[in-house]
C-alpha angles and dihedrals in degrees: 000000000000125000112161111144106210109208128191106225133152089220083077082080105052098088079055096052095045086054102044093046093050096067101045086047086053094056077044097068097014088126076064110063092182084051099037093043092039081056095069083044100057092035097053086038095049085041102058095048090051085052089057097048083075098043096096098046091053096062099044086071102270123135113196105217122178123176112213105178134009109213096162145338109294087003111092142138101241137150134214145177131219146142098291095034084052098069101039083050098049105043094049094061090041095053090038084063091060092035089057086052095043085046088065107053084042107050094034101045088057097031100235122192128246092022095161086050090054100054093043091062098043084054093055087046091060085049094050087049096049084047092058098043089046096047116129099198129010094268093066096046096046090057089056094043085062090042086069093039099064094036107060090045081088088056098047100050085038089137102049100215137126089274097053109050093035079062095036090055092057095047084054102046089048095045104036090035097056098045084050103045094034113013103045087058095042096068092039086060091047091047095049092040093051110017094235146046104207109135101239084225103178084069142056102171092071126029135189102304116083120239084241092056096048088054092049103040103028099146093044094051090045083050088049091055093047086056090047093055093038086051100047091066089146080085087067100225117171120290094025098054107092098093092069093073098037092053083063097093092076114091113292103250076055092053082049103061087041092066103019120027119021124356100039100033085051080053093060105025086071099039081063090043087050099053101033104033100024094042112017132220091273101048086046088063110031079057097054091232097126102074100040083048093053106043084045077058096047085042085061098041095053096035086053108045081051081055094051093050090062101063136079106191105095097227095050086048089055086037091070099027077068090050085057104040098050095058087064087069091047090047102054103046085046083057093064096198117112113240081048087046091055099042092053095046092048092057086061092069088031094052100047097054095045099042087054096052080053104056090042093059089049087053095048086047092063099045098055096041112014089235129135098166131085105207080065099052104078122146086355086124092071083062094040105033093157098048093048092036091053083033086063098037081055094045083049093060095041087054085050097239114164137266090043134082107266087059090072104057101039084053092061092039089053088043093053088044093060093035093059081041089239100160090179099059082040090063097037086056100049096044091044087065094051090047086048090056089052094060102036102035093071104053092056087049093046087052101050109015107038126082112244124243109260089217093060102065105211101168091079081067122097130163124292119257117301090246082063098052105040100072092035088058089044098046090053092054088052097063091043086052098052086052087072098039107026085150082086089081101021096062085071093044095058093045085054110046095029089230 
């Protein structure tokens, strides 16, 4: 039985404002770094409260909804909240809160230039992500999307060298390509097919294209979902994946909104808008566009956990750890079935906690010893006890070990596997994990277990500032945390999605 309530309100807005305001008052006092660094703070801080103030509403059913501009009928800027907008808006401020401190340690322990510049655009980053997970119809969230897209090019090519444009060009080409070539016609064919592209979303069950439509147009709305998952490559979906590592020559807290917080969670936030909100579960089925997405999505998750397995520079074997991991999300809402559904939805929220933790260990790595590969890294862990020891709290989850969080989501994914009798999912998932263990493993191993190499000198290693640390170590705990109470995002999800 549904009962969403669906208010018109203009605090629907407020999470937008805060976000917009914090990176023009960063270029305001960038002369200031104590000012210009304590804004992201407050503004992630004051964000995610506001975001909170609207926690118990949401799930009691109720959906914000606020209309900015009218362009045409059916064709309109406008924002909403619901359960699943909810998660992805509220994780991106709250992360941004601990990026901003690890920033900090990072940018200033190895001087890095334009700074100001830098935090600008990972502030506009954070806006463009609460815009897309607030967006009430897939014009909205495309201009949003875009929004991301143009400014983290900034943060990928952040050194300015040979290295970094060559890889910021790619992850141009592939991001801005796509939504050009697929995307953008996409959402013209959906427009002309259903005369309008507002998200219905007080159910799942049926999205924007009428059942008449669908009967009368069954091949040219399967065409338009095609475009839609060809366009959304910030999901990272094989085979167009390759822009994520080699995205990773940009500075390390920018590897880790890439993968954690903003570009590939807005990926595959609106692939999961698209399919459940744009298409429906039961357009979904009667299609036939659930099974071939989701074995394109066990496809990525095995082909890039090989590939992991492969490098041994820590941030290309997160790289495509990230590859891998994001295709579970995508898995389990192409399934269309409800325990997949959750499962992929809570790894949304999972992932983002534990690959964070990730990438802040690798950075922390590197700041402390200059090293980037893991053959080198051998008995570091006795100098860095809290970075490896978050590091492995954070493996533990990506393996999908219980208690933490990880754990969760691949149990429902497996669940809903069994449950639609897809022996081959079944068999992607549980090798993936295998595969996960056999890229991850080692490095812990390496860290605590393994003599270093005398050569190496690692006594002369110690942690990485306290500013670094701190949020590494917290945002470990947090996944372990969710592991006990992942009620804390499935709650929203159930009142989304009525399961």
């Amino acid at each position: 039985m549904n009962n969403m309530t669906v208010i018109e309100s203009s605090k629907t807005l407020w999470p937008l404002v805060v976000t917009f305001l914090a990176p023009l008052a960063v270029l305001a006092f960038g002369r200031n770094q104590n000012l210009r660094e304590s804004v992201s703070i407050a503004a992630g801080t004051l964000t995610a409260l506001v975001m909170l103030s609207f926690a118990p509403s949401v799930l009691k059913g109720v959906i914000y909804h606020h209309e900015v501009f009218h362009i045409l009928p059916g064709l309109t800027v406008a924002f909403a909240l619901d359960g699943l907008g909810f998660i992805f808006a509220f994780i991106a401020p709250f992360l941004w809160v601990f990026a901003t401190s690890y920033n900090i340690g990072y940018m200033r322990s190895l001087k890095e230039h334009a700074q100001t510049r830098y935090y600008f655009c990972f502030a506009v980053a954070i806006f463009g992500a609460v815009g897309v997970a607030m967006a009430a119809n897939v014009f909205t969230l495309y201009l949003f999307y875009e929004i991301i897209s143009i400014f983290t090019y900034p943060l990928v090519a952040h050194h300015q060298d040979d290295e970094g444009f060559q890889g910021a060009k790619k992850y141009m080409v592939y991001l801005m390509g796509t939504s050009k070539l697929f995307l953008l016609p996409a959402m013209v064919l959906t427009y002309v097919l259903a005369g309008t592209l507002d998200f219905p979303l007080a159910n799942v069950k049926s999205g924007i294209f009428p059942a008449a439509v669908i009967a009368e147009h069954p091949n040219l709305v399967r065409l338009t979902y095609v475009l839609f998952i060809a366009g959304l490559a910030k999901a990272a979906l094989m085979p167009f994946h390759n822009w994520l590592p080699s995205a990773m020559v940009a500075p390390t807290p920018v590897s880790a909104l890439l993968h954690a917080v903003a570009v590939v969670k807005a990926g595959v936030f609106s692939v999961s808008r698209i399919i459940l909100s744009g298409f429906g579960l039961d357009a979904m089925h009667s299609l036939g566009l659930s099974l071939p997405t989701a074995y394109l999505a066990a496809f990525t998750i095995v082909a890039a956990s090989f590939i992991a397995l492969t490098k041994d520079d820590i941030k290309a074997r997160l790289a495509y750890s990230t590859v891998s991991q994001l295709s579970y999300v995508i898995i389990g809402v192409a399934l269309a079935a409800p325990l997949a559904v959750q499962g992929g939805l809570l790894h949304i929220g999972h992932h983002a906690f534990s690959k964070i933790t990730l990438f802040f260990g690798a950075g922390a790595i590197y700041v402390a010893s200059h090293l980037k590969s893991i053959k080198k890294m051998n008995g570091l862990g006795r100098r860095m006890p809290w970075t490896f020891g978050a590091f492995g709290l954070a493996s533990l989850s990506m393996i999908g070990m219980p208690p933490v969080c990880g754990f969760v989501s691949k149990w429902y994914l497996i669940n809903g596997a069994v449950d639609q009798a897809q022996l081959i999912l079944l068999v992607a998932l549980l090798l993936s994990t295998v595969l996960n263990a056999g890229y991850f493993v080692p490095i812990f191993y390496r860290a605590f277990f393994l003599a270093p190499d005398p050569e190496a000198h690692i006594e002369q290693y110690k942690e990485a500032p306290l500013s670094m640390v701190v949020p590494l170590v917290f945002t470990s705990l947090v996944s372990a945390a969710l592991g006990f109470y992942p009620e804390i995002f499935q709650n929203f999800i159930k009142m989304f999605g009525q399961f």
